[in-house]
Each structure stands twice: as C-alpha cells, then as structure tokens.
N, CA and C atoms as an extended XYZ file, in Angstrom:
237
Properties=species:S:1:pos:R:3:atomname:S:1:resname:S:1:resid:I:1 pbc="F F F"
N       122.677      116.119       87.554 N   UNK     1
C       122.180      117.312       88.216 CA  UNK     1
C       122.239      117.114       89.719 C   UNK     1
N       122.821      118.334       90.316 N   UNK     2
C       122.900      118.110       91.898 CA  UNK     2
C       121.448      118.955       92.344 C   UNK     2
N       121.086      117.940       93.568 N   UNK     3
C       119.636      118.419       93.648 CA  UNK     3
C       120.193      119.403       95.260 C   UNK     3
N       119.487      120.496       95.233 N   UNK     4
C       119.552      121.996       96.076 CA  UNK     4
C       118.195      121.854       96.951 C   UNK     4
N       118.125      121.821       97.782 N   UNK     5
C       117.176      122.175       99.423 CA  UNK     5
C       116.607      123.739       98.390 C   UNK     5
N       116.929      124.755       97.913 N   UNK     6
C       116.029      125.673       97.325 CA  UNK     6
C       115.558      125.698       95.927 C   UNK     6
N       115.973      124.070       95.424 N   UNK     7
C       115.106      123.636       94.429 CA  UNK     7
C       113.869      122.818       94.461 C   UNK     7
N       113.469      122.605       95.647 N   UNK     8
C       112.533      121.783       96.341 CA  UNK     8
C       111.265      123.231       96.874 C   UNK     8
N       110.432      122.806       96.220 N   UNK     9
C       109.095      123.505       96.075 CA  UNK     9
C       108.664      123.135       97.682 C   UNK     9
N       107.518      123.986       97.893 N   UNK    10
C       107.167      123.546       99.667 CA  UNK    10
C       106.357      122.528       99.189 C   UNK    10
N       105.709      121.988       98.423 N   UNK    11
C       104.585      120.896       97.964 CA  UNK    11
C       105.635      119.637       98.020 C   UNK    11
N       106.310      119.554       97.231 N   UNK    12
C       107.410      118.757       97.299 CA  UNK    12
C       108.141      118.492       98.293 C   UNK    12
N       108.220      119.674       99.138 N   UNK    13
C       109.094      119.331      100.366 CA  UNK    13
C       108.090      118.868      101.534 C   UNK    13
N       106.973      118.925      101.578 N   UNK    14
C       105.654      118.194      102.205 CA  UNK    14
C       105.804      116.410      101.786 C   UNK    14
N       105.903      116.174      100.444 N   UNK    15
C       106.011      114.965      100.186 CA  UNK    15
C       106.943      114.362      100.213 C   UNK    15
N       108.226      114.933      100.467 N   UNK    16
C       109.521      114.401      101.363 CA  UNK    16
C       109.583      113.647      102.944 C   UNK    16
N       108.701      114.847      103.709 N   UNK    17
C       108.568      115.087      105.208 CA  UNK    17
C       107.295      113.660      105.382 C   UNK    17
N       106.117      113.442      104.353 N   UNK    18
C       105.532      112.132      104.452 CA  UNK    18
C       105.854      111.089      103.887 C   UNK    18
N       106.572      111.015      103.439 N   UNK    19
C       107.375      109.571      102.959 CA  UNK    19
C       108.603      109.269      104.007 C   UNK    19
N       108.785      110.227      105.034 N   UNK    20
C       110.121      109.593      105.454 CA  UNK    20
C       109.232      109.208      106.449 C   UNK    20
N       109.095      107.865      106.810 N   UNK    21
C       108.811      107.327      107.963 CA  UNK    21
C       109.270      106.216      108.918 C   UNK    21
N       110.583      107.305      108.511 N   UNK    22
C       111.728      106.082      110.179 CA  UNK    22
C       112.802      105.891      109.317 C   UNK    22
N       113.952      105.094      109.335 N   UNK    23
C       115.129      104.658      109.187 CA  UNK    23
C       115.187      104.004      107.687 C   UNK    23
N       115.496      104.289      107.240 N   UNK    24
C       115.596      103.766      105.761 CA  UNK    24
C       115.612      102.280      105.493 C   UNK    24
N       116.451      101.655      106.659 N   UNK    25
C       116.215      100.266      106.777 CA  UNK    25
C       114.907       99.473      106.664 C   UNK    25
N       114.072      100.340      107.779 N   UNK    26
C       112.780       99.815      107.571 CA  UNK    26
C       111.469      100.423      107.197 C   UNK    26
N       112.124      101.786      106.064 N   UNK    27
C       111.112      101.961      105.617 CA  UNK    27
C       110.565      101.334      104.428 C   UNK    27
N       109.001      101.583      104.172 N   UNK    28
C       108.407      100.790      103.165 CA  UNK    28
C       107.737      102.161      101.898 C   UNK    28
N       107.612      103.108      102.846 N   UNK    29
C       107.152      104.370      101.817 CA  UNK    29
C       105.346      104.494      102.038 C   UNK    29
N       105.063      104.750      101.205 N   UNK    30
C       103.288      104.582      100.670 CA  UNK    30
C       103.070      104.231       98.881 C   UNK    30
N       101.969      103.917       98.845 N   UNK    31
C       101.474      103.197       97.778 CA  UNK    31
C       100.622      104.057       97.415 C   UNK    31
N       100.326      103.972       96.135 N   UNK    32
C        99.621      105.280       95.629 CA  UNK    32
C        97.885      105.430       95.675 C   UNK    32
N        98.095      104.640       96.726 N   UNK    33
C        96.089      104.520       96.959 CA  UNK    33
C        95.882      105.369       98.011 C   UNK    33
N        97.105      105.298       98.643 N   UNK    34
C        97.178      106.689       99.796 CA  UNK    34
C        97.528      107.796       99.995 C   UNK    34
N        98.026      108.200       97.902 N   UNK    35
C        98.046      109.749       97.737 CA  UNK    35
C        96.732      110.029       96.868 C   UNK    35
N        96.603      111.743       97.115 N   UNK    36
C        95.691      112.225       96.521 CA  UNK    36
C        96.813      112.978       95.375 C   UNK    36
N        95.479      113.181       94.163 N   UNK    37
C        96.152      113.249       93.065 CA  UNK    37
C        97.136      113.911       92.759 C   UNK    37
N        97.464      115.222       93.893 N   UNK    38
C        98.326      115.953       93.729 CA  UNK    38
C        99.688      115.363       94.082 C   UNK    38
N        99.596      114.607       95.599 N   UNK    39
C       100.809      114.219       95.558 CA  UNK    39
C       101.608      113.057       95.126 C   UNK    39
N       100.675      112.584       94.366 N   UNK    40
C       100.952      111.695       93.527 CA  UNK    40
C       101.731      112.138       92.156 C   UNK    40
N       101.221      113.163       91.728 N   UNK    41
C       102.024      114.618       90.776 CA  UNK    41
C       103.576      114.600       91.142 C   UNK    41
N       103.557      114.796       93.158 N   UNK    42
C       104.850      115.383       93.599 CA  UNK    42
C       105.971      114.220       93.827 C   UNK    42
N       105.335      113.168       93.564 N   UNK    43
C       106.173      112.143       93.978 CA  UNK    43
C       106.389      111.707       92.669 C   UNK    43
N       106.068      112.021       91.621 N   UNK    44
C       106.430      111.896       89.930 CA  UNK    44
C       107.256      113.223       89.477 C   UNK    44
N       107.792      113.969       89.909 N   UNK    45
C       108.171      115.006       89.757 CA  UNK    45
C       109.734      114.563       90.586 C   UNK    45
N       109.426      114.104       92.326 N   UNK    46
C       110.728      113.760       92.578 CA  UNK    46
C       111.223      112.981       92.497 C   UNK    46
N       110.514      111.487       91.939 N   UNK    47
C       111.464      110.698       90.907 CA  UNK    47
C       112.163      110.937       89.873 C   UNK    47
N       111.440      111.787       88.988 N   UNK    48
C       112.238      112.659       87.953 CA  UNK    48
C       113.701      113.249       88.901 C   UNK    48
N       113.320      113.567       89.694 N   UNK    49
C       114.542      114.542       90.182 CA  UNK    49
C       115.556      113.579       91.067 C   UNK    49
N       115.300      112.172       91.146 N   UNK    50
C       116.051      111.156       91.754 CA  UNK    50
C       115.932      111.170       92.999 C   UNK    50
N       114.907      112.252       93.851 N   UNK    51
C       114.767      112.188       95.379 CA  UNK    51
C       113.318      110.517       96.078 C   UNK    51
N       113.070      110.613       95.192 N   UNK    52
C       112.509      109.251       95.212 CA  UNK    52
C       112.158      108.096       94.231 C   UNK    52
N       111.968      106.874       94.646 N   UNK    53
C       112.597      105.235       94.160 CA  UNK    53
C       110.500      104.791       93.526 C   UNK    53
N       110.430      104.531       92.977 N   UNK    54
C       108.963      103.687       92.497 CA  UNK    54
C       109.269      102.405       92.477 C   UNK    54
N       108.528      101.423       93.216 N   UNK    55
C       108.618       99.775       93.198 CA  UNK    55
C       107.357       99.489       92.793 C   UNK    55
N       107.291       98.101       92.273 N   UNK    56
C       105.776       97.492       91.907 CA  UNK    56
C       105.541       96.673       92.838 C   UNK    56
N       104.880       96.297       93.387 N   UNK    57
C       104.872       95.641       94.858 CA  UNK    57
C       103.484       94.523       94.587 C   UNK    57
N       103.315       93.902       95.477 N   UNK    58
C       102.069       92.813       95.849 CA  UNK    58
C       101.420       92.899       94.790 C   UNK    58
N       100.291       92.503       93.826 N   UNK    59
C        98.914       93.080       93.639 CA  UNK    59
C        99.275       94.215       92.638 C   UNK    59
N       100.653       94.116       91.919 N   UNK    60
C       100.504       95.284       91.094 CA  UNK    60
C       100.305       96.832       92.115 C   UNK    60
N       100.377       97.191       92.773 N   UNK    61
C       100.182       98.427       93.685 CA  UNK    61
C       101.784       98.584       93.070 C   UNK    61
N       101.976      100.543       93.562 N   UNK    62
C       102.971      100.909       92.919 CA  UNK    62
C       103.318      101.662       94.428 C   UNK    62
N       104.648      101.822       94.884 N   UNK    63
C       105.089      102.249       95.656 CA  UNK    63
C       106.128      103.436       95.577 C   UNK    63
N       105.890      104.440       96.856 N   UNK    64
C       106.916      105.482       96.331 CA  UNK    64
C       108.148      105.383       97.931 C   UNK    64
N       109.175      105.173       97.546 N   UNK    65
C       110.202      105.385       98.764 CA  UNK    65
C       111.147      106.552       98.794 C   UNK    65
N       111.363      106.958       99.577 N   UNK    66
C       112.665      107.870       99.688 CA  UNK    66
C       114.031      107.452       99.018 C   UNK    66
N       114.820      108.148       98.263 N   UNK    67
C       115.908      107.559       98.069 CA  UNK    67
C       117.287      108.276       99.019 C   UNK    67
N       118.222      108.143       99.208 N   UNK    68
C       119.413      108.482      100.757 CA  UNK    68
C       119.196      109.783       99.994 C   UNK    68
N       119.591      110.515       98.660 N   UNK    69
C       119.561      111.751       98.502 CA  UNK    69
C       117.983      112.569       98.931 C   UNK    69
N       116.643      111.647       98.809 N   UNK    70
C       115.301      112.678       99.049 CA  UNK    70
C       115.687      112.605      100.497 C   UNK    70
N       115.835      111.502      101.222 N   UNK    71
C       116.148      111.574      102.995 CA  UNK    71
C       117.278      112.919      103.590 C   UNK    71
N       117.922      112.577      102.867 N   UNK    72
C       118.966      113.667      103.656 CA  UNK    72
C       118.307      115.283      102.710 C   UNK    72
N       118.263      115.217      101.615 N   UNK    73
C       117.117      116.375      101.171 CA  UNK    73
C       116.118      117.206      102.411 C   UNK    73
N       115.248      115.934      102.497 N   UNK    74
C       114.375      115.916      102.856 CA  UNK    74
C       114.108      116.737      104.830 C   UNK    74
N       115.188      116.417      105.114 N   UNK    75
C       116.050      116.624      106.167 CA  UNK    75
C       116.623      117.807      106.768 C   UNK    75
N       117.046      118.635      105.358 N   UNK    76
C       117.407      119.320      105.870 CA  UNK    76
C       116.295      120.301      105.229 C   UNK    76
N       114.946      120.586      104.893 N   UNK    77
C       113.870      121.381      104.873 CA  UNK    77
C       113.463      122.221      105.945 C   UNK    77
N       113.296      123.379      106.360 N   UNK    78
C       112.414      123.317      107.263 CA  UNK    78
C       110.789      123.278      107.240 C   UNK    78
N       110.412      122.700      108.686 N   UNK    79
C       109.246      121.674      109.283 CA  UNK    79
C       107.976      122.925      108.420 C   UNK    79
C-alpha cells in the first residue's frame, strides 16, 4: 500500500510533526511514557501503516521513530 499525505488524519499528522525531531541520523523518537494514551493509539496505527519503526530499548521501554516514508510524509503536511 502506497501511503497518501490525504490519508493521514490531522491526529496522526500531529504525531508525525512530534516525532520528527531533527535529522534522521540522530534521531531517537520518544518512548511511550511520554505519550498520552491517545497518541500512543496514533503511533500504533502508523506503524500499521509503515510511517513509523517500534524499538525495545534500555529497561524494556518501547520506542516510536519515524521511518524515511513517515519523515518525508510527515513533511509534506501542513503545520
């Protein structure tokens, strides 16, 4: 499935715009102690949709990153 900029809900496209934080190189994402339940929903929704990556990290904590398709997605939203 090719993912569409007007298949991206504005909730979803909120949780695009806070996960991208800087250069893909050095981003790390957020961990799910620092979403509230909803966007924790939206970031399970755009893994489903392949716009973002889940890692298990330190301590068992679960992480959500951008993947190059949610970034450039993500990107071209408007603000």
């Amino acid at each position: 499935m090719r993912n569409h900029v007007s298949q991206i809900t504005p909730a979803q496209g909120h949780m695009l715009r806070r996960l991208d934080d800087g250069p893909s190189r050095d981003s790390v994402g957020l961990h799910t102690g620092e979403l509230a339940t909803d966007e924790l929903r939206h970031c399970l929704e755009l893994h489903a949709l392949g716009l973002v990556s889940a890692a298990i990290g330190w301590r068992d904590t679960c992480w959500f990153r951008l993947t190059a398709s949610g970034r450039r997605i993500g990107r071209q939203l408007p603000a």
